[in-house]
C-alpha positions in Angstrom: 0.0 0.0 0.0 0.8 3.0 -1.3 0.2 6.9 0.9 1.5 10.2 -0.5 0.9 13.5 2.1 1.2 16.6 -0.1 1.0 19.6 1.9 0.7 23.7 1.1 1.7 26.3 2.8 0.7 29.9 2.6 3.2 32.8 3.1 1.7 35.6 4.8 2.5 39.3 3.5 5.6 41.1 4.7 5.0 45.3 5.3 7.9 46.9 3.7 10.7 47.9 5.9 14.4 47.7 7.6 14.6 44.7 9.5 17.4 43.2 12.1 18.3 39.6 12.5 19.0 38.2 15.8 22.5 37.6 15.8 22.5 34.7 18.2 19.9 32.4 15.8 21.1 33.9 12.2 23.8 31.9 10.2 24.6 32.4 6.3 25.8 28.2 5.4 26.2 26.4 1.8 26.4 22.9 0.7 28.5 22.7 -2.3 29.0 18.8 -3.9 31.7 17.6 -5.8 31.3 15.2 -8.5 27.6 14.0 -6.8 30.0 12.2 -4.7 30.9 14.4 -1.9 29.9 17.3 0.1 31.3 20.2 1.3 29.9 22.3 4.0 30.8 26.1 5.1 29.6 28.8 6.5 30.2 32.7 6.9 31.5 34.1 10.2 30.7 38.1 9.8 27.2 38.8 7.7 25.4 42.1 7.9 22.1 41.0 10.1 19.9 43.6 8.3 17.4 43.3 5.5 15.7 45.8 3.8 12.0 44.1 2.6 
């Protein structure tokens, strides 16, 4: 037996503005992979915690 769950979710609207991240819970990572065999994993130590929406 067979089940598939297919799920949706809505975004709700964002009002224009400057926002600031919490530094303590805001990371900037990637996942790069090399030749589908392995992955490589980094992250960036300073980023600018703002964001203009």
């Amino acid at each position: 037996m067979t089940a598939e769950t297919m799920t949706t979710t809505t975004a709700l609207p964002l009002a224009a503005g400057h926002r600031t991240l919490d530094p303590f819970h805001s990371a900037v990572g990637f996942t790069i992979r090399h030749l589908g065999i392995s992955k490589m994993r980094g992250q960036f130590g300073h980023v600018r915690r703002h964001a203009d929406t």
